[in-house]
C-alpha positions as CSV (number, residue, x, y, z in Angstrom):
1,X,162.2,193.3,17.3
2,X,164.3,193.4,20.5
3,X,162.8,193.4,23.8
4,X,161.5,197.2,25.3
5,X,163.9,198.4,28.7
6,X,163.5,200.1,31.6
7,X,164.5,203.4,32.2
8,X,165.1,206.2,34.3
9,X,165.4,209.7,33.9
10,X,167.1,211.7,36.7
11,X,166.4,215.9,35.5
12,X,168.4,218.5,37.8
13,X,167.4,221.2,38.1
14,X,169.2,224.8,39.0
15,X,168.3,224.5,43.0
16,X,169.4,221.0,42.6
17,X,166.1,219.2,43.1
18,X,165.7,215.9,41.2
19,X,162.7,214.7,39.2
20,X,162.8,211.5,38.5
21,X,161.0,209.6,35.5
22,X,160.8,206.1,34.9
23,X,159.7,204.9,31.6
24,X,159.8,202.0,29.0
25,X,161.6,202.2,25.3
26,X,162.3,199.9,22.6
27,X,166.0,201.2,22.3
28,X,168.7,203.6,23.9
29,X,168.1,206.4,21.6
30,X,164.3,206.7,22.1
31,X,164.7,206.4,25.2
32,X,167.5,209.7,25.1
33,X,165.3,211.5,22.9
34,X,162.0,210.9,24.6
35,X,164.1,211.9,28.5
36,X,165.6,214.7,27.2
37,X,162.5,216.5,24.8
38,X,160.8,216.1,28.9
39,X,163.3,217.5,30.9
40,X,162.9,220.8,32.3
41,X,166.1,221.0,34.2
42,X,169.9,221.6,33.6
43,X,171.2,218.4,34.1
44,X,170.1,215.4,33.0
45,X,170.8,211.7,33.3
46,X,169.8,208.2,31.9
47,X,170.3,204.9,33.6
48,X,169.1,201.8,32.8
49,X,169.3,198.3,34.4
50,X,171.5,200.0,37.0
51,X,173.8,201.7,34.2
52,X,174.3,205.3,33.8
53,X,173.4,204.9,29.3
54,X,174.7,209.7,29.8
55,X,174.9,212.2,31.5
56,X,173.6,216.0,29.7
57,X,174.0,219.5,30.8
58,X,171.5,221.7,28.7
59,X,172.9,224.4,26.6
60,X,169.9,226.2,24.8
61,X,165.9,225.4,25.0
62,X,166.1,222.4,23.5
63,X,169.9,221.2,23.3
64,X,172.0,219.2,25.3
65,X,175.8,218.2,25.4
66,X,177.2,215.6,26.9
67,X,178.5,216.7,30.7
């Protein structure tokens, strides 16, 4: 099993305040699923060890594409 990461979830919102969300996962993909099922915002982005892993712009209640 590989080594959890550090993450950190950066959620815009329509004013263009920032939340930001740090978090451990075991993989890149939890770690998209899990940041964007909790954002509440517009935008969204994932970084990890100093890497942007995406950037999202939400579409619908629950869907994201890639911004």
């Amino acid at each position: 099993m590989s080594p959890a990461h550090t993450f950190t979830a950066i959620d815009i919102s329509e004013t263009g305040e920032a939340t930001v969300d740090e978090f451990v996962a075991a993989h890149t993909t939890a770690a998209v699923r899990r940041a964007q099922f909790a954002a509440e915002g517009v935008m969204l982005q994932l970084w990890s060890e100093g890497r942007l892993v995406g950037s999202w712009r939400r579409v619908g209640r629950r869907t994201f594409l890639p911004a």
